[in-house]
C-alpha positions as CSV (number, residue, x, y, z in Angstrom):
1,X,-25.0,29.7,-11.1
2,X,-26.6,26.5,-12.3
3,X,-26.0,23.7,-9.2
4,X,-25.3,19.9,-9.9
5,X,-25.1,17.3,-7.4
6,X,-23.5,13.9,-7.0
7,X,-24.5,11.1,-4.5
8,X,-22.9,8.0,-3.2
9,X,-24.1,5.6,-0.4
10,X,-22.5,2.6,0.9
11,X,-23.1,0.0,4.1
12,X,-20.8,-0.7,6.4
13,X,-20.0,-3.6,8.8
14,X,-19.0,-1.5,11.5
15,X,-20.7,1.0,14.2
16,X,-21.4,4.5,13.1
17,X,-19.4,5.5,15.8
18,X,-16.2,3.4,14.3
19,X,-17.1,4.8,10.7
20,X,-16.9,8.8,11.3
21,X,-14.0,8.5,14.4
22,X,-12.1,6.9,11.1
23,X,-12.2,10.1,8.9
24,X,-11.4,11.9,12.1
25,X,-7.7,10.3,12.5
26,X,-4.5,10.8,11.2
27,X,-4.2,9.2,7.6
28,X,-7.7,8.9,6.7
29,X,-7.3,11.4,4.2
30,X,-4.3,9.9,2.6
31,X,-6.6,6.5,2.8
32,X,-9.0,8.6,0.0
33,X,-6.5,9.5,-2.5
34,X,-7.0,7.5,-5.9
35,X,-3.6,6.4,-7.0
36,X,-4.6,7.4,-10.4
37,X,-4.7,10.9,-9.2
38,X,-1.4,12.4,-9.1
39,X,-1.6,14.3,-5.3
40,X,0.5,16.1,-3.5
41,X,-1.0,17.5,0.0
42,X,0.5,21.1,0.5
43,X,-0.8,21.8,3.9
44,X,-2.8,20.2,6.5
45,X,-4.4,22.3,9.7
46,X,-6.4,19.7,12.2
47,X,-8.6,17.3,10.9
48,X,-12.8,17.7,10.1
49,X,-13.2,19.8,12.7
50,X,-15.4,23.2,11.9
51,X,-12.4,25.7,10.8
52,X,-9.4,22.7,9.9
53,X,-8.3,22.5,6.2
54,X,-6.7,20.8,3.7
55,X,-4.5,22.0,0.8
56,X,-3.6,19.8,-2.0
57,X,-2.1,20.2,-5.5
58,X,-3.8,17.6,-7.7
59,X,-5.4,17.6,-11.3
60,X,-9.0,17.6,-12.8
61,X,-8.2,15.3,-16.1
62,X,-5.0,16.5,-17.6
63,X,-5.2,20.6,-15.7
64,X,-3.5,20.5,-12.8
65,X,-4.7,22.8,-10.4
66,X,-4.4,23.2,-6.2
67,X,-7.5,22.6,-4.3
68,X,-8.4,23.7,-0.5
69,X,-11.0,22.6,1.5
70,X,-12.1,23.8,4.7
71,X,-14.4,21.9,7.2
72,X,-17.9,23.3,8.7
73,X,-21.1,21.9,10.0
74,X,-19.0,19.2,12.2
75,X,-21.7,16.9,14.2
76,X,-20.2,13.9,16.1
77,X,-21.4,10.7,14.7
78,X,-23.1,12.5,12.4
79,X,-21.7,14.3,9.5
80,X,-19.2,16.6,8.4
81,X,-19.0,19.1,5.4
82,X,-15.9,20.6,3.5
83,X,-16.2,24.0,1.1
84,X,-13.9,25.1,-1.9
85,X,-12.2,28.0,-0.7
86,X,-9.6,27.6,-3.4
87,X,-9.9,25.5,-6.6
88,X,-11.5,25.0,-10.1
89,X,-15.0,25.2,-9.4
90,X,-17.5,28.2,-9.2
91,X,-19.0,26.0,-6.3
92,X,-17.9,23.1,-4.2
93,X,-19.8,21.7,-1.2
94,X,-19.2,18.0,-0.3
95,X,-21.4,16.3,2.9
96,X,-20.0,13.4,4.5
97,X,-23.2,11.7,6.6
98,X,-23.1,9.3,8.6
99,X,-26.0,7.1,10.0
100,X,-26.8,3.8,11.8
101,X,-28.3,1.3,11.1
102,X,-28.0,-1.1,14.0
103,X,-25.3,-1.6,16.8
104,X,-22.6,-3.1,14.6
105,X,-23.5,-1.7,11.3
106,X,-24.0,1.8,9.6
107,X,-24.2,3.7,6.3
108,X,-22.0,6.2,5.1
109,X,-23.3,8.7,2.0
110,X,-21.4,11.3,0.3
111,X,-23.5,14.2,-1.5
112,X,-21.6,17.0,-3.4
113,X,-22.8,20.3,-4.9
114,X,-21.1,21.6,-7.4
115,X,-20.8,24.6,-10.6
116,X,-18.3,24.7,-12.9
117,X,-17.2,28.0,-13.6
118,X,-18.3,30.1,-16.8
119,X,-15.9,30.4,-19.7
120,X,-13.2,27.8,-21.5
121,X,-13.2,25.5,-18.7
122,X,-16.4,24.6,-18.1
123,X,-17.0,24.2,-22.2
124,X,-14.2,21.7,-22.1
125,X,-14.9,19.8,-19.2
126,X,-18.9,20.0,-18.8
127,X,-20.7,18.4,-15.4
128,X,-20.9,14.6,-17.3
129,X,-16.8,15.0,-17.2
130,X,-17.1,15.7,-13.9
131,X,-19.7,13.5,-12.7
132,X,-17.4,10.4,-14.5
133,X,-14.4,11.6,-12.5
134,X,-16.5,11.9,-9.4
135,X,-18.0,8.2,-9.9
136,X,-14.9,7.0,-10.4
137,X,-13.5,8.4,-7.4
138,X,-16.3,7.4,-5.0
139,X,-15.7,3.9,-5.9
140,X,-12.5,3.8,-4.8
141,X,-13.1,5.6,-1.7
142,X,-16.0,3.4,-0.7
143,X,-14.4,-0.3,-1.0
144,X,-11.2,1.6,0.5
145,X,-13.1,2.5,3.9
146,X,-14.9,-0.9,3.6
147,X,-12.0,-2.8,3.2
148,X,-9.8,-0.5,5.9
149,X,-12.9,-0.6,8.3
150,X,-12.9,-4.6,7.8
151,X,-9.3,-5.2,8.6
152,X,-9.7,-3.3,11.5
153,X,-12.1,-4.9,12.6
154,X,-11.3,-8.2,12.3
155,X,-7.6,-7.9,12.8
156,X,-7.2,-5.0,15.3
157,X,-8.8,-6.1,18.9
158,X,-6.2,-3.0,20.6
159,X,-4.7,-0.3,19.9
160,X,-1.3,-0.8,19.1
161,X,2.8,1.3,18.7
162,X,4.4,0.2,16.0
163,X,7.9,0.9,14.3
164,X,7.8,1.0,10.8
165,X,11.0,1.0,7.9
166,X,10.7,1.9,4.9
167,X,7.7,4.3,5.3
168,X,8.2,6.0,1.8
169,X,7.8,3.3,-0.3
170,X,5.4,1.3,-1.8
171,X,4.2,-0.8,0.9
172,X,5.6,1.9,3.6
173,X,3.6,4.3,2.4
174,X,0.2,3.1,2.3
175,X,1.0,1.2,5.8
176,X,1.2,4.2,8.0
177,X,-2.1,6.0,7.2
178,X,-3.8,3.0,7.1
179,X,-2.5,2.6,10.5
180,X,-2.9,5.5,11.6
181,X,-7.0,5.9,10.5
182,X,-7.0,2.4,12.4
183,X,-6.0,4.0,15.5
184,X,-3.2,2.8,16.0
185,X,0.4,4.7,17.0
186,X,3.2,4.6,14.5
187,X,6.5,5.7,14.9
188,X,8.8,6.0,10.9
189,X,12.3,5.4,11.1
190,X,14.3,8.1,9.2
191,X,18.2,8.8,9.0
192,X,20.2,11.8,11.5
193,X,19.7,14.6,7.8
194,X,16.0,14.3,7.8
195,X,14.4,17.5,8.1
196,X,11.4,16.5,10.8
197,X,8.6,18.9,9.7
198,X,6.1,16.8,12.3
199,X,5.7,15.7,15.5
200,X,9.4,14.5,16.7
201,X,7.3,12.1,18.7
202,X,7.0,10.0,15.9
203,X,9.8,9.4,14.3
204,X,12.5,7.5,15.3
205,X,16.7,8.9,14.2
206,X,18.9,6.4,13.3
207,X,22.6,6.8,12.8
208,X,23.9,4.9,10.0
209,X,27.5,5.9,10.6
210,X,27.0,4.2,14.5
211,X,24.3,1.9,13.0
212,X,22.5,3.1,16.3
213,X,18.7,4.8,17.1
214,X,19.8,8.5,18.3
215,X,16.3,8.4,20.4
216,X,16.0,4.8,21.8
217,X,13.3,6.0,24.2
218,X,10.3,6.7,21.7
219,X,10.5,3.0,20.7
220,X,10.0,1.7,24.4
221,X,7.2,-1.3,24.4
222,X,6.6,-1.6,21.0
223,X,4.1,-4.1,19.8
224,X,6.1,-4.5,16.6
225,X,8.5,-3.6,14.3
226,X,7.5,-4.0,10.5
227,X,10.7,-3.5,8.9
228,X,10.2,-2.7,5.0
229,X,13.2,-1.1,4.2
230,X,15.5,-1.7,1.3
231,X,16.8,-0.7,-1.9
232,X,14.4,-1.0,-4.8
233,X,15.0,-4.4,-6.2
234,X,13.6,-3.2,-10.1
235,X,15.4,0.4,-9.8
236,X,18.3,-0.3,-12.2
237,X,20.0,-2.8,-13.7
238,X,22.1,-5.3,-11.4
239,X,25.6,-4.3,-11.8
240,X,28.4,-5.4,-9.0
241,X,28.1,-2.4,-7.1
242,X,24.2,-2.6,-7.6
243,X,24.1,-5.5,-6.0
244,X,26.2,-4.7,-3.0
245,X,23.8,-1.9,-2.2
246,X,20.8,-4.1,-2.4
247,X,22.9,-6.4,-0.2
248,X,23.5,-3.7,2.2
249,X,20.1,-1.8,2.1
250,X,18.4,-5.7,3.2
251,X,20.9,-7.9,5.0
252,X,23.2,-5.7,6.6
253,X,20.8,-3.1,7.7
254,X,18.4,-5.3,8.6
255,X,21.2,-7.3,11.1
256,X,21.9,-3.5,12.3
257,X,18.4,-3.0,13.2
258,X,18.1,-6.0,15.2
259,X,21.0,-5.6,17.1
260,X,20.1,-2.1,18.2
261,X,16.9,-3.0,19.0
262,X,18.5,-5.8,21.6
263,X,21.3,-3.5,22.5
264,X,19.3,-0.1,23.0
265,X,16.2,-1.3,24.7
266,X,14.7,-2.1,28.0
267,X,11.6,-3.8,26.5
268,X,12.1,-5.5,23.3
269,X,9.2,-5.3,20.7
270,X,6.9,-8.0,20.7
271,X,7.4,-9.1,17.0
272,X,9.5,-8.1,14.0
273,X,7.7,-8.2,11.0
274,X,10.3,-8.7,8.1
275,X,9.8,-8.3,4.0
276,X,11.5,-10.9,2.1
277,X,10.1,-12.5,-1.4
278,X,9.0,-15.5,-2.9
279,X,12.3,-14.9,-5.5
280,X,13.6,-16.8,-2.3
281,X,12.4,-19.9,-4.7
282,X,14.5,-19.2,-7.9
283,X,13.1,-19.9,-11.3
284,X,10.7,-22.9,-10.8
285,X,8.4,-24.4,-13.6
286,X,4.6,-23.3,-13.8
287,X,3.8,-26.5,-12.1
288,X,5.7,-26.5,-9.1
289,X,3.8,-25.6,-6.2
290,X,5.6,-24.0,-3.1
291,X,4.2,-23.3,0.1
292,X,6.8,-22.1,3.1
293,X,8.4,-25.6,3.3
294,X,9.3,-25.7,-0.1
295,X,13.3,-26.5,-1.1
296,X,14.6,-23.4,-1.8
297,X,16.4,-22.4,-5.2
298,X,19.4,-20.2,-6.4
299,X,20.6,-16.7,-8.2
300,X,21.5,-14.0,-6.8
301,X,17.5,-12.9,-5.9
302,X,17.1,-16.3,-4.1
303,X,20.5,-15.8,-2.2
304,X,19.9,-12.7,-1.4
305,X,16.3,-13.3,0.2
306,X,18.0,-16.0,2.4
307,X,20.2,-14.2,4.0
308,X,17.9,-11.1,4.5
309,X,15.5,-13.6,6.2
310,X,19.3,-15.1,8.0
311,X,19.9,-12.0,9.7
312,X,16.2,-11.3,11.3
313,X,17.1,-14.4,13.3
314,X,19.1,-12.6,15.6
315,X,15.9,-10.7,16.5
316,X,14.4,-14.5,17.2
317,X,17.6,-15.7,19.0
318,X,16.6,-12.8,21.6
319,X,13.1,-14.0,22.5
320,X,11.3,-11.1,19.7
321,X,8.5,-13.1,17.3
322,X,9.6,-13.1,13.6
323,X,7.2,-13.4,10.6
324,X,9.2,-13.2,7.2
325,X,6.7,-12.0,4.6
326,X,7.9,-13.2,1.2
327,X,5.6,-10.9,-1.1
328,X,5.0,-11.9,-4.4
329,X,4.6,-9.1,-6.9
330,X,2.3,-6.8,-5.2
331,X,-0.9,-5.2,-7.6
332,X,-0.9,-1.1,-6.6
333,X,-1.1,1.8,-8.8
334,X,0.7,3.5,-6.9
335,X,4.3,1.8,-7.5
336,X,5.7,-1.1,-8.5
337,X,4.8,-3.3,-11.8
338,X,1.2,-2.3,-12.1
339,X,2.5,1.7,-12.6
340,X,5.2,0.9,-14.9
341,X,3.0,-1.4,-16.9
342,X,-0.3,1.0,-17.4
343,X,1.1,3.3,-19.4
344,X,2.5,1.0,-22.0
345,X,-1.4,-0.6,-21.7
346,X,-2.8,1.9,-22.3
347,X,-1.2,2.9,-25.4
348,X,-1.8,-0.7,-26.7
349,X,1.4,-1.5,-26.4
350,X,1.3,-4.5,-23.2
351,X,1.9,-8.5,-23.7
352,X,3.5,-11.0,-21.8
353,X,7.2,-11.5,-21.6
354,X,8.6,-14.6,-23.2
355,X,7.0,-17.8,-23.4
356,X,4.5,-16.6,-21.4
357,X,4.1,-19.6,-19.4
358,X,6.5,-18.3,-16.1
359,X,3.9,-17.8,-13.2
360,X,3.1,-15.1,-11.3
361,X,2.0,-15.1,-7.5
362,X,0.8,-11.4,-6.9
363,X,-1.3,-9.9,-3.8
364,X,-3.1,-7.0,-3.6
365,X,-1.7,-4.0,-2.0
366,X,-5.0,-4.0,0.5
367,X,-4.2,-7.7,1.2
368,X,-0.4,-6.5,1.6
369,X,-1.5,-4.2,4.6
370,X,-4.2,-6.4,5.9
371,X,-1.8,-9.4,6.0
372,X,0.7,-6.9,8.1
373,X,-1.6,-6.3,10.5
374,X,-2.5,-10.2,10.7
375,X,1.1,-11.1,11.0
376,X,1.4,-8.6,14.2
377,X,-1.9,-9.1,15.8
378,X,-2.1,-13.4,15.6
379,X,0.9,-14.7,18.0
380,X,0.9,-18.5,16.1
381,X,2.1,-16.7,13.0
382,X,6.0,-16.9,12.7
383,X,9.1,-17.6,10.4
384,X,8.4,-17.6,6.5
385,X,4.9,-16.6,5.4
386,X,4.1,-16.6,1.6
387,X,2.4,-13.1,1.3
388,X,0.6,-13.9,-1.8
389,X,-2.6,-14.8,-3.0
390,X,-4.6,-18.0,-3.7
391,X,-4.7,-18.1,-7.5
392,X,-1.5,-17.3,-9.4
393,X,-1.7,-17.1,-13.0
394,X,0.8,-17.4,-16.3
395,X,2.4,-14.5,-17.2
396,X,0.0,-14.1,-20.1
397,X,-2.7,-14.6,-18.0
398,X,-1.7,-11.6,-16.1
399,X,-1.0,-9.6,-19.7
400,X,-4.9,-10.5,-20.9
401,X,-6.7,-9.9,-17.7
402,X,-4.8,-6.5,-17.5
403,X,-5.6,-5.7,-21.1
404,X,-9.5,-6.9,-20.6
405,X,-9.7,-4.6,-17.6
406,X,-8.2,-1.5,-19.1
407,X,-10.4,-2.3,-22.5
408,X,-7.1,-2.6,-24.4
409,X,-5.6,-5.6,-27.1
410,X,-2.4,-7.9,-25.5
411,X,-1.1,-8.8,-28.4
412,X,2.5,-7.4,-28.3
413,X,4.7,-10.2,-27.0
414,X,8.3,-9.3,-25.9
415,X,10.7,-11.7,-27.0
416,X,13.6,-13.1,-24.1
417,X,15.9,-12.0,-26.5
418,X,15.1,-8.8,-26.0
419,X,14.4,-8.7,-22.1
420,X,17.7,-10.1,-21.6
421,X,19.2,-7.5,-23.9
422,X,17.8,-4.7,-22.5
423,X,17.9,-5.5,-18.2
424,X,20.6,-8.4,-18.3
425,X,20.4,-11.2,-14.8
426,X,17.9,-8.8,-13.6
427,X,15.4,-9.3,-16.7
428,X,16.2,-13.1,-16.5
429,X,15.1,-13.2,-12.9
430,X,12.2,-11.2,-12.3
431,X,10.6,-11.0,-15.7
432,X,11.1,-14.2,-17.2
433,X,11.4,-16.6,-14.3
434,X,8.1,-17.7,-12.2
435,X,7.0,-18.9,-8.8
436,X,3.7,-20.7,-7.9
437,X,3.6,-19.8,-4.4
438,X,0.3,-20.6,-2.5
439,X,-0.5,-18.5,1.2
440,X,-0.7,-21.8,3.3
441,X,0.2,-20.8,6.3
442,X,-1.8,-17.5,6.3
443,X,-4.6,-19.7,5.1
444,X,-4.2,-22.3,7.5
445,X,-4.4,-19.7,10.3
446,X,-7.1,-17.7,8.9
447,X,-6.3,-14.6,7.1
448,X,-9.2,-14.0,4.7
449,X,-8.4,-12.3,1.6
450,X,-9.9,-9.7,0.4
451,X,-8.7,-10.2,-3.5
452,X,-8.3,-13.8,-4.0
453,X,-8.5,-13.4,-7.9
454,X,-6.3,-11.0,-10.1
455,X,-9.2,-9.3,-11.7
456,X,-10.7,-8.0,-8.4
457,X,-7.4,-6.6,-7.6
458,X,-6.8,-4.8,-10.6
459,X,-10.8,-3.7,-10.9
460,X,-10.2,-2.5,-7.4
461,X,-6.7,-0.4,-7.7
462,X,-7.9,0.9,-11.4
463,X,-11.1,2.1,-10.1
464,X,-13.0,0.7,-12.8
């Protein structure tokens, strides 16, 4: 059995200490998953303790296959190792090690073993297949922890409980591990027919029909509610009845929310973080600048982003701190515009809609979760908060630095015409209408981003 290895070592700005109790919390593991990598986790029994392990159905290029790991050789503060005990290669041995370098800073280096077995399979994909993959991979793992670590850091001086909508979707669903890995606790709000499969602790059981929590007690001094929930706004196209359940699923539920809170509480939460959208601004030529103050515009995406933002006030009329995040189009491979557009890239087959000209203010999905966090732990942060970052660009601009970074042309433009055609008032709205938003309040108070320019973002959530 012929052995290769793999290494990868990376510095980071916290303790040693901080670094390996991380990858022992709840989430850290969802934290590692490359979005490109299509994975489901089957089974999970403890964390990296000697004897806990981890199932997952995933795939090794195009063969899908399910891999478990289980954990041995655990030394606090030290390292950890995980085996194959099920999975694709002959051999699999990967050693997480931990060291320190001083009091506030450390270094993390991740050295796998591997064989590939003999026979079709290891032909095909052959260790420089592998070791691509694995490079790939490690990349994205090591700014993850660095940027998670960072955050935390800088943003998280207590543990804290938080309430969170919307936990399975785009922004929901990367929140709550990187919560979690942070320390902190986190209760998900799910309807009276989910099946709870976890610990009932953490959940919290609303009742739509009474628009009512069924277990007020769990949510008892909360430091915050970060309510995400709502119907995807890009799902379908906007017919009448569409848009009454996007009504519903933002404005409505979210004035049920607050009034439950007030009603079913002793303690009320300490803030209610809100989504909302800088579509709050209507269609505004490239050259119009916005910040929170900005005069507000019209259609049915602006109206409806006023009055979701209307009915968090009742929250506010009862003492609670509000912070209305109005995200821009948010860069993740893992929903949203970047997944729907890479495929298309890929095949050569990306360009700009229309003119070209309509601007885009996008914001990572790491700055998405660290300006969360921000918005909970910094009390002068309140009302309307332009959740984007610093440098917008045209919607060409977006096109050709998404085309540079996945080594593919841009030059298949897709006429108005067409757009309009094809998705109607919701085309005309989202893909060929523009905002220049700029983060001043979040600058002003001193959120640092992480991705200030739209290659970074798409370097870092492309793993290239």
């Amino acid at each position: 059995m012929r052995l290769h290895s793999f290494t990868r070592s990376s510095s980071l700005s916290v303790s040693c200490e901080e670094a390996f109790q991380w990858h022992r919390r709840s989430g850290a593991f969802e934290r590692m998953l490359p979005p490109w990598m299509t994975s489901q986790i089957i089974s999970k029994e403890g964390t990296i303790y000697d004897g806990d392990s981890v199932t997952i159905k995933t795939n090794l290029g195009v063969i899908p296959f399910v891999f478990k790991a289980q954990h041995q050789n655990y030394i606090e503060n030290k390292q950890f190792e995980d085996i194959q005990i099920q999975g694709p290669f002959a051999f699999f041995k990967h050693l997480h090690k931990f060291e320190k370098i001083d009091d506030k800073k450390s270094k993390i280096t991740d050295h796998i073993e591997y064989s590939l077995p003999i026979g079709m399979l290891s032909r095909f994909l052959g260790n420089k297949f592998i070791d691509e993959k694995l490079n790939k991979m490690f990349t994205y793992r090591h700014r993850t922890l660095k940027y998670d670590l960072f955050l935390h850091s800088k943003y998280s001086k207590k543990k804290l409980k938080i309430l969170v909508t919307g936990a399975s979707g785009l922004v929901g669903s990367n929140l709550v591990p990187f919560l979690t890995s942070g320390g902190h606790e986190v209760i998900k709000l799910v309807r009276t027919n989910y099946k709870l499969e976890e610990d009932a602790n953490h959940f919290a059981i609303w009742d739509s029909e009474k628009k009512e929590f069924v277990n007020p007690e769990i949510l008892e001094d909360l430091d915050a509610v970060v309510h995400l929930a709502g119907e995807n706004i890009a799902a379908q196209k906007w017919s009448e009845e569409r848009k009454k359940e996007l009504i519903d699923s933002r404005v409505h539920f979210t004035s049920a929310i607050c009034n439950a809170l007030i009603k079913q509480l002793k303690t009320l939460p300490k803030s209610f973080i809100s989504a909302s959208g800088i579509g709050i601004f209507g269609s505004r030529d490239y050259d119009d600048i916005l910040h929170e103050e900005s005069k507000l515009g019209s259609g049915f995406l602006a109206n409806l982003a006023k009055d979701w933002e209307m009915a968090s006030r009742e929250a506010e009329k009862a003492g609670i701190r509000v912070v209305n995040l109005r995200f821009g189009t948010i860069i993740s491979l893992s929903g949203g515009v970047l997944k729907k557009m890479y495929t298309p890239y890929r095949l050569c087959l990306g360009g700009p809609f229309g003119s070209g000209r309509q601007m885009i203010s996008w914001i990572s999905i790491t700055d998405v979760l660290g300006l969360i966090l921000f918005s909970i732990s910094n009390n002068k942060v309140e009302g309307a908060v332009n959740a984007v970052a610093p440098h917008a660009v045209t919607n060409e601009q977006f096109s050709e630095l998404l085309a540079q970074t996945l080594d593919r042309p841009s030059s298949l433009r897709i006429p108005e015409l067409f757009v309009e055609s094809l998705f109607g008032e919701m085309g005309r709205e989202l893909l060929l209408s523009g905002q220049h938003a700029k983060p001043v309040k979040a600058l002003k108070n001193g959120y640092e981003f992480l991705h200030s320019q739209l290659h970074d973002a798409f370097t870092y959530c492309l793993g290239v």
